[in-house]
C-alpha positions as CSV (number, residue, x, y, z in Angstrom):
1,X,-33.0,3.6,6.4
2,X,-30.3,3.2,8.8
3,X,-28.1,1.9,6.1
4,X,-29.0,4.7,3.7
5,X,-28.1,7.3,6.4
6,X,-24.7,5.7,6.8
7,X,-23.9,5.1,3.2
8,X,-24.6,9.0,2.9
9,X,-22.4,9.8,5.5
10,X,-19.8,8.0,3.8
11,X,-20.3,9.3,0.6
12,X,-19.8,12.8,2.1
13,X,-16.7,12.1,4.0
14,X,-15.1,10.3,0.3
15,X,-16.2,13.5,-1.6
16,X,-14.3,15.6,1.0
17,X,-10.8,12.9,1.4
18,X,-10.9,13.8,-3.0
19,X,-11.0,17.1,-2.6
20,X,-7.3,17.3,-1.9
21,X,-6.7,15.5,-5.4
22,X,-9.0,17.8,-7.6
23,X,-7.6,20.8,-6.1
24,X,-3.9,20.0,-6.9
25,X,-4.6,18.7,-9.9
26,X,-6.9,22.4,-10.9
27,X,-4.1,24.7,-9.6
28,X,-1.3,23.1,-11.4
29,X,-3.8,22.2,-14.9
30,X,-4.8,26.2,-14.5
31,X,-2.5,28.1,-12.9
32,X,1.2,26.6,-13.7
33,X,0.9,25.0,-16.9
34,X,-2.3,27.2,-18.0
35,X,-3.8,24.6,-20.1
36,X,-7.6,23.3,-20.0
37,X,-7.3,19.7,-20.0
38,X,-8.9,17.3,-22.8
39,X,-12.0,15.4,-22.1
40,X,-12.8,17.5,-18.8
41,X,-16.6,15.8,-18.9
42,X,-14.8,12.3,-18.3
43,X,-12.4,13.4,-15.8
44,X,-15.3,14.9,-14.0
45,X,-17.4,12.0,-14.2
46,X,-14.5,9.7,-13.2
47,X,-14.1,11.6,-10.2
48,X,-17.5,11.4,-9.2
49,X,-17.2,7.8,-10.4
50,X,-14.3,7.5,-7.7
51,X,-15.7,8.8,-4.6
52,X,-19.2,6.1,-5.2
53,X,-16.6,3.6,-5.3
54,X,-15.1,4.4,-2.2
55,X,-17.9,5.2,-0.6
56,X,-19.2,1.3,-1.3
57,X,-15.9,-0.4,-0.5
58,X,-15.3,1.7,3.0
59,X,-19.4,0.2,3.8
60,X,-18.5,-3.1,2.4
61,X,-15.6,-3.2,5.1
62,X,-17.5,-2.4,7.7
63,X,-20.3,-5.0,6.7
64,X,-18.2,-8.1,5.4
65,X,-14.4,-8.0,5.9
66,X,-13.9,-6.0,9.7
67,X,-16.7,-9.1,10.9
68,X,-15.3,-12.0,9.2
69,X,-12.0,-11.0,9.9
70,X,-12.8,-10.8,14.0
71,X,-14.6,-13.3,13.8
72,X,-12.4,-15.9,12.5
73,X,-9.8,-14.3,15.0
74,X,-11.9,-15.1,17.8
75,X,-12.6,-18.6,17.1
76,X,-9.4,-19.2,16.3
77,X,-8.4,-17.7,20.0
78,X,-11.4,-19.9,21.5
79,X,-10.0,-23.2,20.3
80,X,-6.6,-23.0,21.4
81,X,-4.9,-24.1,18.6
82,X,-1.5,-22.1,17.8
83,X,-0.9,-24.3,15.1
84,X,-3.9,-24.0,13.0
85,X,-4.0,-20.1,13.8
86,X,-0.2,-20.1,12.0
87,X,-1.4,-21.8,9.6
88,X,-4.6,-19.6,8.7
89,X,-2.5,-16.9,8.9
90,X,0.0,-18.5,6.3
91,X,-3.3,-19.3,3.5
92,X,-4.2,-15.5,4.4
93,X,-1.1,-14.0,3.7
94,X,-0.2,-16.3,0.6
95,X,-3.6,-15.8,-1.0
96,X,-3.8,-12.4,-0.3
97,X,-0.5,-11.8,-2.7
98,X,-0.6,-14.4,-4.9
99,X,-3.5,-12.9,-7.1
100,X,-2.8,-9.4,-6.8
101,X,-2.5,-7.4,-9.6
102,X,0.1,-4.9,-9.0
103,X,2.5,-8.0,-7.9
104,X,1.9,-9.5,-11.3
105,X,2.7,-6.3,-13.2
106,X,6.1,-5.8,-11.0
107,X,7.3,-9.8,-11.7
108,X,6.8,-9.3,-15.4
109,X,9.0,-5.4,-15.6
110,X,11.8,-7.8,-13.0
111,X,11.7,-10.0,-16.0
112,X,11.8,-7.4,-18.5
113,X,14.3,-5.2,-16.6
114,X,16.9,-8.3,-15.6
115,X,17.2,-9.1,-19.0
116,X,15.3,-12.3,-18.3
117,X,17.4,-13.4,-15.3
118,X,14.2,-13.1,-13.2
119,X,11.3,-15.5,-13.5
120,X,7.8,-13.9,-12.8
121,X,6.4,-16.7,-11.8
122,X,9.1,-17.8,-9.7
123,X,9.4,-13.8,-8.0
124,X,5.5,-13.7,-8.0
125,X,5.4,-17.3,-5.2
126,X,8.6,-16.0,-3.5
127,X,6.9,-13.0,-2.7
128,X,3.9,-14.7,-1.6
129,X,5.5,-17.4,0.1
130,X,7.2,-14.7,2.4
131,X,4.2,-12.6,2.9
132,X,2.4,-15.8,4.2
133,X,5.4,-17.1,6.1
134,X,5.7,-13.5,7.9
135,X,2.2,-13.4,8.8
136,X,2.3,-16.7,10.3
137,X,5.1,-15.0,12.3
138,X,2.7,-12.0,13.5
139,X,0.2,-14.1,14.6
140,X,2.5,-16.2,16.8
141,X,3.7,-12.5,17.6
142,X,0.4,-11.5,18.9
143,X,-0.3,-14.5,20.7
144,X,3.1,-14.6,22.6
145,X,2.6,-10.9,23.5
146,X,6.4,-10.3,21.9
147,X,7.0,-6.7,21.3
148,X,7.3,-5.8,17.1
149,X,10.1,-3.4,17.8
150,X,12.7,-6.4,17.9
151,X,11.2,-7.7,14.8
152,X,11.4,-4.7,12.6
153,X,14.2,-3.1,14.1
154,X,16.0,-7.1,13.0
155,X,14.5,-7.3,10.0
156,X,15.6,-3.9,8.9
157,X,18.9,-3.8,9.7
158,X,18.8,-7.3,7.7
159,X,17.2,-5.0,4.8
160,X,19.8,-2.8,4.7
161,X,22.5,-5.1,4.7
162,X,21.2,-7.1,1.9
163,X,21.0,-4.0,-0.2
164,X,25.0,-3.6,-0.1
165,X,25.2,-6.6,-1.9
166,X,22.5,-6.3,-4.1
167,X,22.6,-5.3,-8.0
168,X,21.2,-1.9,-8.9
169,X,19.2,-3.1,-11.6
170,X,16.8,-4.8,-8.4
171,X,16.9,-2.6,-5.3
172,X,14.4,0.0,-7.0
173,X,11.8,-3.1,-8.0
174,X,12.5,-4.9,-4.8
175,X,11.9,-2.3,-2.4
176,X,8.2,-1.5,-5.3
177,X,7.6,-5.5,-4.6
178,X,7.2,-4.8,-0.7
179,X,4.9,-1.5,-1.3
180,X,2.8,-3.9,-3.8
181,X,1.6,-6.4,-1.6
182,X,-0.5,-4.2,0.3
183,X,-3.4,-3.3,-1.2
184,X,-6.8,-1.3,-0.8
185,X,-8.4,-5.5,0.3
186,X,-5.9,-6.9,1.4
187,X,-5.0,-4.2,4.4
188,X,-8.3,-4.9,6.1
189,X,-8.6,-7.8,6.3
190,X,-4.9,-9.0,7.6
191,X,-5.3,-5.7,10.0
192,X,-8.8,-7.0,10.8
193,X,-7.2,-10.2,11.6
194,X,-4.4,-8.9,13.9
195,X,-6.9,-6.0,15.8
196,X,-9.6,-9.2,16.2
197,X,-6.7,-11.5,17.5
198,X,-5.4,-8.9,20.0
199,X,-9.4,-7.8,20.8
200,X,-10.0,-11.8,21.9
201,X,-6.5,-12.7,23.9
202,X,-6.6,-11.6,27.6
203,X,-3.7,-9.2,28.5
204,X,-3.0,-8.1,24.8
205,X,-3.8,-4.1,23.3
206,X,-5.5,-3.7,20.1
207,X,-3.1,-0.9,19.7
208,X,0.3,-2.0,20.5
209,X,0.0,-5.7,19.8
210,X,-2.8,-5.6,16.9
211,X,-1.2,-4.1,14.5
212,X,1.5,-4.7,12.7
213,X,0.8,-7.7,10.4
214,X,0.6,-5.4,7.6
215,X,4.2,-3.9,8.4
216,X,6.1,-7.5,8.3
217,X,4.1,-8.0,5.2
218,X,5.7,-4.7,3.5
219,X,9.4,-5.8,5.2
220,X,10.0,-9.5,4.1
221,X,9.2,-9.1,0.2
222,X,12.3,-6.5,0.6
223,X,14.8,-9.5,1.8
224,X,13.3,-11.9,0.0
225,X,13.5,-10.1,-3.7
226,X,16.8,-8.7,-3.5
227,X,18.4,-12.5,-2.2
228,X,17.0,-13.6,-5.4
229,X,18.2,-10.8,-7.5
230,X,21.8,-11.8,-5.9
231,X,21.2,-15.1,-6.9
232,X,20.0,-14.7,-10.6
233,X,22.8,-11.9,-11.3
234,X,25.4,-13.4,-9.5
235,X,24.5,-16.8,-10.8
236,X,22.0,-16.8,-13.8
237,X,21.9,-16.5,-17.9
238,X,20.5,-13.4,-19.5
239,X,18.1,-14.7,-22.3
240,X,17.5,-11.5,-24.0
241,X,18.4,-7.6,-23.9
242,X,15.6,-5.2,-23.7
243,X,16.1,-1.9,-24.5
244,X,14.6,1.4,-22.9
245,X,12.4,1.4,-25.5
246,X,11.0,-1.9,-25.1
247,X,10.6,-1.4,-21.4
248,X,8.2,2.1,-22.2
249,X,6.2,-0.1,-24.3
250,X,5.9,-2.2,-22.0
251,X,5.1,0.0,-19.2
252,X,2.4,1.7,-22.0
253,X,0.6,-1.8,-22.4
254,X,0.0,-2.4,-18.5
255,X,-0.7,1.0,-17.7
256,X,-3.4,1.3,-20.6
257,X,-6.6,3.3,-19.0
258,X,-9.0,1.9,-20.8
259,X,-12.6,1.8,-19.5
260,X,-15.3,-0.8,-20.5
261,X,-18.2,0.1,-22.9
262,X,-20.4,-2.5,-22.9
263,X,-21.9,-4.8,-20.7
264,X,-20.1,-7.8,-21.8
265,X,-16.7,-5.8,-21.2
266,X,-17.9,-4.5,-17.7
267,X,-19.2,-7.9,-16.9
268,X,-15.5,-9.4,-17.5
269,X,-13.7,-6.7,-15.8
270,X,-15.7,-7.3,-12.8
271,X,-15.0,-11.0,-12.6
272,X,-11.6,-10.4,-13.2
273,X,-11.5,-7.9,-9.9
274,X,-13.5,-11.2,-8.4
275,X,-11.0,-13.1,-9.6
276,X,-8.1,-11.1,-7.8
277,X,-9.7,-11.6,-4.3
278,X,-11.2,-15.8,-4.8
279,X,-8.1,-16.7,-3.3
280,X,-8.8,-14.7,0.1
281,X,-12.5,-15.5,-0.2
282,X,-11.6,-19.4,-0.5
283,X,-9.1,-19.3,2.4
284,X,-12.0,-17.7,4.6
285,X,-14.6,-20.0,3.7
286,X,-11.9,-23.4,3.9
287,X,-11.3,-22.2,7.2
288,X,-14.9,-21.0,8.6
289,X,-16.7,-24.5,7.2
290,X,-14.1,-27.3,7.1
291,X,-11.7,-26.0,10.4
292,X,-13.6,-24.6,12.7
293,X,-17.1,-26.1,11.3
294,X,-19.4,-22.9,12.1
295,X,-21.7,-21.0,9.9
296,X,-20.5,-17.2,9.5
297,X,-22.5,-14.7,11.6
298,X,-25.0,-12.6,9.9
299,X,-24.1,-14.7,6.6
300,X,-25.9,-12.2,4.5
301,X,-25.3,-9.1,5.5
302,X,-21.6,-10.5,5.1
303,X,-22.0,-11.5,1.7
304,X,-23.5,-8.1,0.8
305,X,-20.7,-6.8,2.5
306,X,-18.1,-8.6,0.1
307,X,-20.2,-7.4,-2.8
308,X,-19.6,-3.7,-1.7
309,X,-16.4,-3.9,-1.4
310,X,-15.9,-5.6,-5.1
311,X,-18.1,-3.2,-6.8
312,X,-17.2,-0.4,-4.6
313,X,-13.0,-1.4,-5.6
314,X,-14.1,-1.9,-9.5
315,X,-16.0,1.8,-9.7
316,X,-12.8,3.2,-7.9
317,X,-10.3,1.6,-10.2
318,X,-13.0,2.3,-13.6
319,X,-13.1,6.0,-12.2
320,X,-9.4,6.5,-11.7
321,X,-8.4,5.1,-14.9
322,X,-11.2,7.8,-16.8
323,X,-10.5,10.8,-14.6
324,X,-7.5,10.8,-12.7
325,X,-4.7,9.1,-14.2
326,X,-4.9,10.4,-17.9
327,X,-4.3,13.9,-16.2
328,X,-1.5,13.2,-13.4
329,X,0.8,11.3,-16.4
330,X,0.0,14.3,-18.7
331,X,0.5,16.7,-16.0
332,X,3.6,15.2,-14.7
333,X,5.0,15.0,-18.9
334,X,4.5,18.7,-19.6
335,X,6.2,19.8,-16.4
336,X,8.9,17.4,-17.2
337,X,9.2,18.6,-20.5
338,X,9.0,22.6,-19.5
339,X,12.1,21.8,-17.1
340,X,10.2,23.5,-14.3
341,X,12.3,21.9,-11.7
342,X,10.6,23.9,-8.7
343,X,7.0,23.1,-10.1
344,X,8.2,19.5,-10.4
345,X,9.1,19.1,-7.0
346,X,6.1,20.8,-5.3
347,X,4.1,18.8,-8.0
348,X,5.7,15.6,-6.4
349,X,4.8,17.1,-2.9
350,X,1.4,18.6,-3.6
351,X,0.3,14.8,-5.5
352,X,1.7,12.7,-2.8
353,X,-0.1,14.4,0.0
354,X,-3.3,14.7,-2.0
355,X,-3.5,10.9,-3.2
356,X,-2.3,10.0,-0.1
357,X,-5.5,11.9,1.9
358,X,-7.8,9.7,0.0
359,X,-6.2,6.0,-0.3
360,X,-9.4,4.3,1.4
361,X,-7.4,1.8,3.0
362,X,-5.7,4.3,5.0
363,X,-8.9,6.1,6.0
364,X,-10.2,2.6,7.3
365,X,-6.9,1.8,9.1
366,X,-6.8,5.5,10.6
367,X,-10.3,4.5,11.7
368,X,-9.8,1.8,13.2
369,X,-6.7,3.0,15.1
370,X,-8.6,5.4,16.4
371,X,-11.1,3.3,17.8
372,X,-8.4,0.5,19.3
373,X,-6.2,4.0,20.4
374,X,-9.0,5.4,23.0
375,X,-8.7,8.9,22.3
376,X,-4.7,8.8,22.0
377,X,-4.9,9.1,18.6
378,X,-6.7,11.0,16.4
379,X,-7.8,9.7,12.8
380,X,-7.7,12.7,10.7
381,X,-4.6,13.7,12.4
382,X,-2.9,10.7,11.6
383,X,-3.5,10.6,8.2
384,X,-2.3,14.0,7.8
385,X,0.5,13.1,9.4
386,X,1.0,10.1,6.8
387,X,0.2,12.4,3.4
388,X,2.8,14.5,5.1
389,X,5.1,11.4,5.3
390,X,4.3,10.4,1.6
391,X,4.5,13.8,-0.1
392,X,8.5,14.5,1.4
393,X,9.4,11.3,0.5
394,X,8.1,11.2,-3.5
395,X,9.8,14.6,-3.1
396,X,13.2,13.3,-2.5
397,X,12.7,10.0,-4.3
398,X,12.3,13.1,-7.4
399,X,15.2,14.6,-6.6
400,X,17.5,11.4,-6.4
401,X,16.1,10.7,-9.7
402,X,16.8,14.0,-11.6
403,X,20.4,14.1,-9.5
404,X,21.2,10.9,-10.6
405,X,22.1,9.7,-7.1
406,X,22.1,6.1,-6.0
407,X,19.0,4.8,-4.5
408,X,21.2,2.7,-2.5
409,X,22.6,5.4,0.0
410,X,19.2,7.0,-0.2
411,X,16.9,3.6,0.8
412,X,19.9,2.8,3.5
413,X,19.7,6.1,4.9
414,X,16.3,6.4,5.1
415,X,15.8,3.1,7.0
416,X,18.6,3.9,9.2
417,X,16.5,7.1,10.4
418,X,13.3,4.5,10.7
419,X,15.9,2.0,13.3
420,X,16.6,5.2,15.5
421,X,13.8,6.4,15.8
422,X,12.4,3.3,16.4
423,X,14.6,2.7,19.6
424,X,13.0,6.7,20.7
425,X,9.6,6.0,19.8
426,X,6.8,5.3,22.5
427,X,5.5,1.8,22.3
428,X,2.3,2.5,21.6
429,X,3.1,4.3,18.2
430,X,5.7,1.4,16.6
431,X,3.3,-0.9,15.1
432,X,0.5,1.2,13.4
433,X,3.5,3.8,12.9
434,X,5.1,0.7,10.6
435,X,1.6,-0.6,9.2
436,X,0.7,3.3,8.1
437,X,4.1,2.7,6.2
438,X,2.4,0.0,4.2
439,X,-0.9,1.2,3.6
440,X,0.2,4.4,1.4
441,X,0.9,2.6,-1.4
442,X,-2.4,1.5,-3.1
443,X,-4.7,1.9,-5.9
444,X,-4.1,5.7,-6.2
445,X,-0.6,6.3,-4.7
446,X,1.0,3.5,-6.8
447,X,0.0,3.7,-10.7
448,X,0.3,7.5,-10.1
449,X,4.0,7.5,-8.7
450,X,5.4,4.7,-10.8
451,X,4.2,6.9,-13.9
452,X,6.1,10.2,-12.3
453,X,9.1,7.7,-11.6
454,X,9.7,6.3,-15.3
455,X,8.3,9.6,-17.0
456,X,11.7,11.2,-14.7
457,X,14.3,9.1,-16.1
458,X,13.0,8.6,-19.2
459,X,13.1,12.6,-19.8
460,X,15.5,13.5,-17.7
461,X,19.5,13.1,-19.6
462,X,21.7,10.3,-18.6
463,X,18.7,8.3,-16.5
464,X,18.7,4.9,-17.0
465,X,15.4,3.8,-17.1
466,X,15.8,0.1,-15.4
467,X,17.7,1.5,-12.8
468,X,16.1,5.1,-12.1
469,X,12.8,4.5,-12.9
470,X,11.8,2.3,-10.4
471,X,11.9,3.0,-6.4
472,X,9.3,6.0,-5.6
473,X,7.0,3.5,-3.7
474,X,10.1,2.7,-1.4
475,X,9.9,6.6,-0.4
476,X,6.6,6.7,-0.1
477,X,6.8,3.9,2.5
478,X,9.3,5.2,4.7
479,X,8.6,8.5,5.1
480,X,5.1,7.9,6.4
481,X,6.6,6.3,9.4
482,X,9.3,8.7,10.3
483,X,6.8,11.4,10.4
484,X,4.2,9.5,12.6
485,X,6.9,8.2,15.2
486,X,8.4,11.7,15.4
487,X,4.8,13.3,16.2
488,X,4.4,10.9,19.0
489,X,7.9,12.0,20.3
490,X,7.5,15.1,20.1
491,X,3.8,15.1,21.9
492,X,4.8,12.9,24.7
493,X,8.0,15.1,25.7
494,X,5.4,18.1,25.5
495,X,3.2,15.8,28.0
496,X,5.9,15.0,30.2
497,X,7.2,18.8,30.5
498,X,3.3,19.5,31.1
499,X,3.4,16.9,33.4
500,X,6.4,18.1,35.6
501,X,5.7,22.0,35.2
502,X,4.5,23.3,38.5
């Protein structure tokens, strides 16, 4: 009963973060471009499709991947072993990435997009190499109670100074290969791992020192794809030459929203979204049985927990695809085609900010913030504060695509803003101010931008499509985290005038 009660809650509080979406989507469908959509039965059952999902992945959470997560942490804490936490948190991170599917579809457009210079396979294990290697780096972070500032701060300024050097044709993909290895699983858990860490270590704050993990992860792909696109430019072979309209097919075939029919088809889709998290699952249970050699608390509410969150991911991803992606690419065409250049950007605005309000991983990360924050920090606020972030940068990701600006000066001066502000910043704002960078670009922020981004240069005269169309998710990262470290700026120099006014 208790269960049901809480799985109705959450159900409520889905239907309401959709809202946002549905709305946007209605007053641009109805009142803009005047037009009822096709197949408004589908799109209304996908929706409702959508917030189920949600609601059973956000329960899953709290039941299998929040308590593993800790609990692993704290047995990891209790046996003293530094080396053996670095190298859990090396598996995590690797096997987190390796698998996912949005990384996948990124190597193979590098490849398309290089001209065959870039090998998939190759980009896919750098990626995940560096993702592993970096959270290995945050653990020994956490454990050494070194403030993150340093590190990002560093390892910006190393970000920026790689993308002089770097080709055009991979500084829009590279920056899309750090947005893609966060994703709506894979946030949890290394945040559960980083909160659980900090939770179990005497002396360390959940807030400032547990998160984080998921920032570095978003940071290093950055460095380590654009070194490699220097290297395969500078030094390698192009095999073949695709043309722009090879790359559209292309970018048709991955994005293809089809939805099972049958049971045999639903059955396969669902073990491929099994597949796509075995690796994280086998790292967990290596670790749990063979290193530390304990059985997992409250082993089946844990496992019933996991299974949530798979179903719960599959009906989300089943109900975008019938839904809410046919309309947002159809929507985003027509006003593309219309040359409504106002309606296109406060499209751009209105859909980041929507999307943004429901991306589950955020509302589980602005949860647990809360919680680790002590009434410093509010949830809700916080997220708006994010879909705020997300919806000004897609906006002037847009407008550097229809201008026909480089994304180099844009990116640069964009994480330029992030440095200073990083130096102003209280200290209990950096990390989850960097991690909130990171968990915007998901399920329902990602397919939906990267459709807006190649729709705009392929439309738009004089766009090159390999070097225009790619980059949106880079915006939508950094954006989120100027607006959150400006909001805690701003509301500690009104509580220091409070403070000092007679």
């Amino acid at each position: 009963m208790k269960f049901l009660r809480q799985f109705l809650d959450t159900l409520l509080h889905a239907a309401r973060n959709l809202l946002p979406i549905v709305l946007v989507v209605g007053v641009f469908q109805f009142l803009v471009l005047q037009q009822t959509p096709d197949g408004l039965g589908s799109i209304a059952i996908g929706l409702l499709i959508v917030v189920v999902g949600v609601a059973l992945f956000l329960q899953g959470l709290e039941m299998g991947i929040f308590p593993i997560g800790k609990n692993l942490s704290d047995e990891f804490a209790a046996k003293g072993s530094l080396p053996w936490l670095m190298i859990f948190g090396f598996c995590m991170g690797f096997g987190a990435v390796i698998a996912e599917p949005a990384l996948i579809a990124v190597a193979e457009q590098a490849e398309l997009i290089s001209q065959g210079r870039v090998d998939p396979l190759v980009l896919r294990f750098l990626v995940a190499a560096s993702v592993g290697l970096v959270v290995a780096v945050g653990v020994l972070r956490i454990i050494l109670g070194l403030p993150l500032h340093w590190l990002m701060i560093g390892g910006y300024l190393v970000v920026v100074l790689v993308t002089f050097f770097a080709p055009e044709e991979i500084v829009g993909l590279a920056y899309d290969s750090g947005g893609v290895t966060t994703n709506i699983v894979t946030v949890p858990l290394i945040a559960a791992l980083g909160l659980g860490l900090a939770a179990s270590i005497r002396g360390r704050n959940p807030l400032t020192d547990g998160f984080g993990l998921v920032a570095l992860a978003v940071m290093v792909p950055m460095i380590t794809v654009q070194l490699y696109g220097i290297v395969v430019f500078g030094l390698g072979e192009a095999e073949a030459s695709a043309t722009t309209a090879e790359i559209l097919k292309h970018m048709e075939a991955q994005a293809e929203t089809t939805v099972p029919t049958s049971a045999s088809s639903l059955l396969a889709d669902l073990g491929s979204m099994v597949r796509d998290v075995l690796p994280m699952i086998a790292v967990i249970l290596i670790f749990q049985f063979i290193v530390i050699r304990k059985r997992i608390p409250r082993l089946p509410v844990v496992i019933v927990g996991f299974v949530l969150v798979i179903v719960g991911l599959y009906a989300f991803v089943v109900g975008l695809k019938l839904g809410l992606f046919p309309i947002g690419e159809s929507m985003a065409e027509q006003l593309i085609a219309h040359d409504r250049l106002a309606f296109l950007y406060l499209f751009a605005f209105a859909i980041g900010f929507a999307t943004t309000m429901a991306e589950p991983a955020l509302i589980a990360i602005g949860k647990k913030a809360e919680e680790a924050a002590r009434g410093r920090i509010h949830g809700p606020a916080i997220r708006l504060l994010v879909a705020v972030g997300v919806a000004i940068g897609i906006t002037i990701g847009v407008h550097r695509i229809i201008a026909g600006d480089s994304i180099h000066y844009y990116i640069i001066g964009g994480y330029s803003l992030v440095i200073l502000l990083t130096f102003l910043a209280p200290r209990y704002i950096i990390a989850l101010a960097y991690d909130l960078g990171g968990v915007t670009t998901s399920e329902v922020t990602v397919p939906l931008i990267t459709a807006l981004g190649i729709g705009l240069a392929t439309h738009t005269e004089g766009r090159n499509i390999m070097i225009d169309g790619f980059g949106l998710i880079a915006f939508a990262s950094i954006f989120p985290i100027v607006t959150v470290m400006l909001y805690a700026i701003v509301m500690e120099q009104i509580l220091k005038r409070r403070g000092s006014s007679p």
